[in-house]
N, C-alpha and C positions, 0 to 999 in steps of 0.2 A: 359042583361043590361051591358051597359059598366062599366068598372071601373072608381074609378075617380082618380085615378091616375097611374101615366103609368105601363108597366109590366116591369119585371127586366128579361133579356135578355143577352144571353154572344154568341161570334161569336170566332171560333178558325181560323186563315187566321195560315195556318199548310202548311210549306213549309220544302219540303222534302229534301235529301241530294245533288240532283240534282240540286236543287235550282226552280223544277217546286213547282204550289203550288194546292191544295187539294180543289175541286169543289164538289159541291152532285149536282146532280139532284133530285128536289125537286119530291115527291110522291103527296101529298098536295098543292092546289092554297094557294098564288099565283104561277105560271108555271115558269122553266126557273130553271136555275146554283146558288147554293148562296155557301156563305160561309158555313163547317160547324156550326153548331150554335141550340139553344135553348134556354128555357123560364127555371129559373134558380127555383128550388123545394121547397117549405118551409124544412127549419130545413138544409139546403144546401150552403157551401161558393161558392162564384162566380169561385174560384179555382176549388173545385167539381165540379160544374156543364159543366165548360166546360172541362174539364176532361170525363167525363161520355156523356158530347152530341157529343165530337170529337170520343170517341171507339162508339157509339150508331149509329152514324150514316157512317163512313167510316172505323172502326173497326182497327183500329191505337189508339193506346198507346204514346199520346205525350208526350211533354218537355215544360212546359211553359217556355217561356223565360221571354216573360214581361208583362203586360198590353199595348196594342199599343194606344190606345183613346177611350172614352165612345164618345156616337150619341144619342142624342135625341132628334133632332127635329121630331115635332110630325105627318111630313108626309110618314115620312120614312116605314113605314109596313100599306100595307092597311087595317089591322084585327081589327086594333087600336094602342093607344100611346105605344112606347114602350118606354126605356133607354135600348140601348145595350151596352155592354164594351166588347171590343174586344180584345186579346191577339194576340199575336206573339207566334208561337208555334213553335217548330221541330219535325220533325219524321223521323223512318227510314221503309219501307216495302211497301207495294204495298196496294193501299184504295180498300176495299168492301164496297160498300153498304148496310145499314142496315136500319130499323126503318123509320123514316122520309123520309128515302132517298132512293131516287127509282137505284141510280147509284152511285159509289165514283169515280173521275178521277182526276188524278195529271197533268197539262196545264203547257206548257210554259206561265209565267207571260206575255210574251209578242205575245199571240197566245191565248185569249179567247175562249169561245164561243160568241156566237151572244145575246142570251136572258139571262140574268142574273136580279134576281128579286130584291126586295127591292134598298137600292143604297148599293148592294157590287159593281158595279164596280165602284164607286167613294171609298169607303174603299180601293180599292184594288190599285187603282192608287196613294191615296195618301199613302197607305206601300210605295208601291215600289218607290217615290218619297222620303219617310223619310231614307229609307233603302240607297241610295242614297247620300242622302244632310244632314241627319242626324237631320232637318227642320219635328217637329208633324206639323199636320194641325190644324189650327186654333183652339181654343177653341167655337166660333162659330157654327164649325161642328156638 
């Protein structure tokens, strides 16, 4: 049964010293590169959670720097509704893969992969646009 209201969701867009940024290949459909990210635990602040799904799944100890924008429009994960709120992370060392994630790989922001699930690559364009111009994306998003 679905829920009747959305799931709480936190996404870490974790960019390394090099300035590339932190991909998982998903283990789990739907297929393809996402941010890392997860569904946030009762009794868990949004800080924890993406704290614990960024080492869970690419085994990097980040830096929150900040919240970069919450997404909720409700076609964004085919699973069902979510609310993600995604941070701006740092880190320093090289991603494993863990848990959820079948791979961890640090990308030129400007040299994707091809299949990337849910809309991280509109997340990720509009980082690197804010990063940039200094300009969040709409509250719309």
């Amino acid at each position: 049964m679905r829920p009747l209201t959305p799931l709480i969701t936190v996404d870490a867009i974790i960019e390394l010293t090099d300035g590339n940024i932190v991909l998982i290949k998903r283990r789990y459909p739907p297929p393809g590169w996402a941010i890392p990210g997860g569904f946030v635990d009762p009794g868990e602040s949004l800080a924890e959670a993406v704290r614990r799904e960024a080492r869970e799944e690419t085994s990097l100890d980040i830096d929150v720097v900040s919240i970069f924008h919450v997404y909720s429009k409700p076609w964004r994960d085919p699973r069902g509704d979510t609310v993600s709120v995604v941070y701006y992370c740092k880190a320093d060392g090289c991603p494993e893969g863990g848990d959820d994630a079948e791979k961890a790989v640090a990308f030129s922001p400007y040299d994707l992969p091809d299949v990337i699930a849910f809309d991280h690559r509109k997340i990720i364009q509009q980082f690197l646009q804010w990063k940039k111009t200094g300009i969040s994306p709409s509250v719309e998003e």
